[in-house]
N, C-alpha and C positions, 0 to 999 in steps of 0.2 A: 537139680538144676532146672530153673525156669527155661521150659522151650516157647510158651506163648506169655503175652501178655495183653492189656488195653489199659491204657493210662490219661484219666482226666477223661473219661469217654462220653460224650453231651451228643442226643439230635432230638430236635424240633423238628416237629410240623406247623408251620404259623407258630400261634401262641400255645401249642401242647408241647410238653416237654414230656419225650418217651426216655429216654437216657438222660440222667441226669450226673454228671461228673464221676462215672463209674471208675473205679483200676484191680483187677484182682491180678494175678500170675498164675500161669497153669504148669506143673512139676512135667518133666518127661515122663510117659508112662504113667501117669494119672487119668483116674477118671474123675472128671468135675462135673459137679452138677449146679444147674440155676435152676433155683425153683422162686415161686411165688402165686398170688393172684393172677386173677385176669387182668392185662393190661397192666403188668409188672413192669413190663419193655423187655420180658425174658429173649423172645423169637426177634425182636430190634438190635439186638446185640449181634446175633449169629448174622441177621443181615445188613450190620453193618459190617461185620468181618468179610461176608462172600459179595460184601460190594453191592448187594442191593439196594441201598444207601448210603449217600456219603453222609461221614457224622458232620455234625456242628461245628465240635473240635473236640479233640485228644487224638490218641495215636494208636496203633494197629501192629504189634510187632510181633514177627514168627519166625524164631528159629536164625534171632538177632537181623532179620531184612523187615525195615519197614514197609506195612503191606498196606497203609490207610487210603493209600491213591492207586492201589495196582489197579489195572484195567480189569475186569469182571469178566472175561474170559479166561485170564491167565491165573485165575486163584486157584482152582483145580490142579492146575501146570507147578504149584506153587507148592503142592503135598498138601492139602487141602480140599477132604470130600464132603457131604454133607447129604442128608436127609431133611424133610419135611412133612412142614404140619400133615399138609393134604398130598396126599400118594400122587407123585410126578409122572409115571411111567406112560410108555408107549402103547396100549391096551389092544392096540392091533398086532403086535409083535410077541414073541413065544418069550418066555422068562430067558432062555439063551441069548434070544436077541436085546434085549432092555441089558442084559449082563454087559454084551458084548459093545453096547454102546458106550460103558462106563471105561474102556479102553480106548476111545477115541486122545485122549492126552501122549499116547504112546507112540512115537513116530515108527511107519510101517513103511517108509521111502518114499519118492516122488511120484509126482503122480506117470511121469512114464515108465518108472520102475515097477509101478503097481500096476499099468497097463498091460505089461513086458511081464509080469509075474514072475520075476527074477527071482534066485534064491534065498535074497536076501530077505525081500519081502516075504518068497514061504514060510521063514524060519522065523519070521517078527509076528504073522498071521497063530504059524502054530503056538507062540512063547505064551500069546494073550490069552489063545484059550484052554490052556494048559491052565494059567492063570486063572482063568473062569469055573474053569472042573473043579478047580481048588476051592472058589468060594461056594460053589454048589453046593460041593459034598458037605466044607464047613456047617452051614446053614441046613442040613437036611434037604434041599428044596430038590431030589434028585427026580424024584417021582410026579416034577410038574416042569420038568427041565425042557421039554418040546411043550408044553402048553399055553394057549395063547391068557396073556394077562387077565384078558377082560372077563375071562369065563371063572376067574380063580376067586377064591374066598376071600373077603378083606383082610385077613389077619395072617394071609398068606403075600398076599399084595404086597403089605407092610414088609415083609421079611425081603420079599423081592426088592425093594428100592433100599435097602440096608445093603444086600449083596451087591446090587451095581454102586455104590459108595463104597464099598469096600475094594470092589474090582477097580480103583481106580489107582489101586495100592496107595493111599493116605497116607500121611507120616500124624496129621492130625485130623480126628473126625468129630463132626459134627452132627448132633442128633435132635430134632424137633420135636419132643414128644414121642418118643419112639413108642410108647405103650397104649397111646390113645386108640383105644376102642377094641383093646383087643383084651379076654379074655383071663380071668386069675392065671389057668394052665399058659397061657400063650405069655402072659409076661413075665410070670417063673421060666420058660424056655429064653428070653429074651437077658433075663439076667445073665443066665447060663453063658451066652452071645458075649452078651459085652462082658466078662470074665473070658472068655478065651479071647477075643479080641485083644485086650488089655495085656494079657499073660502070653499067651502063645505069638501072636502079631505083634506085639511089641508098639502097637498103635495107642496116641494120645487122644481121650475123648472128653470132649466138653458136651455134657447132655441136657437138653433144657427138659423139664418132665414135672406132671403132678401128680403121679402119682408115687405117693411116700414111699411103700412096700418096694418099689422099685429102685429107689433114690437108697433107701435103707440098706436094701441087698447091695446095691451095683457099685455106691460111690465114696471116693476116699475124703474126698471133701466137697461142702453145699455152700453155693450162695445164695442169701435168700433178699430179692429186690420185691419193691411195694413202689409203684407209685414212679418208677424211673432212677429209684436211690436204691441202695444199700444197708438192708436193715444188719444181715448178721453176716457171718464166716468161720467158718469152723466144720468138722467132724458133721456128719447126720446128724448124730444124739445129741452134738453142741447144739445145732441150728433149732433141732425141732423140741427144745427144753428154749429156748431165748423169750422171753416175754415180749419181749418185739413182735420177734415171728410172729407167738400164737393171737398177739391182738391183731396182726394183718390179716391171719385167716379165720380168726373166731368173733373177730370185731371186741374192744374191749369195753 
């Protein structure tokens, strides 16, 4: 069953066409991957989904509500998490706190309930990071759970802004290159992730990414954009056998 989709999907900058009439469908419980060159319009796509842009035209649909005009704070609110190119985080805050930020969508009462420290808000405070423990432990990251961001390793950083996306409990998530810059070992552990993600979470991932080995391992189905279009679709081994494909990346 199609839980997302993008239909007719077009945006310009001036006279550059990033998206050019795209539509794929994403299955419940899939993991989809875009892949392509640089300047595919791969990372254009997910921001036009989280409203970083509005498109040209075509349409935005998740979970049968169309989302192409939601207001860009409410995409999160919407079961919609997301990761990026360049590591977002709070770097003056301990991975706890970056975690704990990713609950902010979870209503914890008003604000003089929360003043009043009322029960209700104890039990909404505890639920979140009960929640939190949970993607911790997921993610190994237990051993750097009081430590401040900025002091931590990139490839640990990276795993950080995965967990606060995940802590926001997504129904569909979104990944920018989740493997860039990090390590063979660190992106076989990454595979590993999004397999329990997928499997255990029962969460929908669309993963932009270039690197193959990961695409290979991690995904049920690849689309492969060149140029703002739609060269291929299919399986990994469909996409990266398509004589399309291999002229966009090997030049023919």
């Amino acid at each position: 069953m199609s839980v997302f989709s993008v239909s007719d999907l077009s945006l310009r900058f001036g006279g550059v066409q990033a998206i050019g009439n795209v539509s794929f469908s994403v299955e419940q419980g899939e993991v989809f991957a875009i892949i392509g060159p640089n300047g595919a319009g791969k990372t254009s796509i997910l921001n036009v989904i989280t409203r970083v842009f509005d498109p040209t035209q075509g349409r935005v649909v998740f979970e049968g509500q169309d989302i192409t005009a939601l207001p860009r704070h409410k995409v999160v609110h919407s079961g919609i998490g997301r990761t990026f190119q360049n590591i977002e985080l709070f770097e003056g805050g301990t991975v706890l706190d970056n975690l704990l930020l990713g609950r902010h969508r979870f209503p914890h009462g008003s604000f003089a309930a929360q003043w009043l420290w009322t029960p209700a808000v104890r039990a909404a405070e505890a639920a979140s990071r009960d929640q939190v423990e949970d993607v911790i432990q997921l993610l190994d990251l237990m051993p750097y759970r009081n430590s401040p961001v900025a002091g931590l390793p990139y490839g640990v950083r990276k795993v950080v802004e995965l967990a606060r996306a995940l802590a926001t409990q997504p129904r569909l998530l979104l990944l920018d290159e989740p493997a860039s810059g990090l390590n063979p070992e660190e992106t076989r552990e990454l595979a590993f992730w999004i397999d329990d993600i997928q499997k255990d979470l029962g969460i929908t991932v669309i993963m932009v990414e270039h690197d193959m080995s990961l695409v290979s391992e991690a995904a049920d189905r690849v689309l492969c954009m060149n140029m703002g279009q739609v060269l291929a679709l299919g399986t990994p081994a469909e996409v990266q056998s398509d004589p399309a494909v291999i002229a966009a990346y090997l030049g023919a």
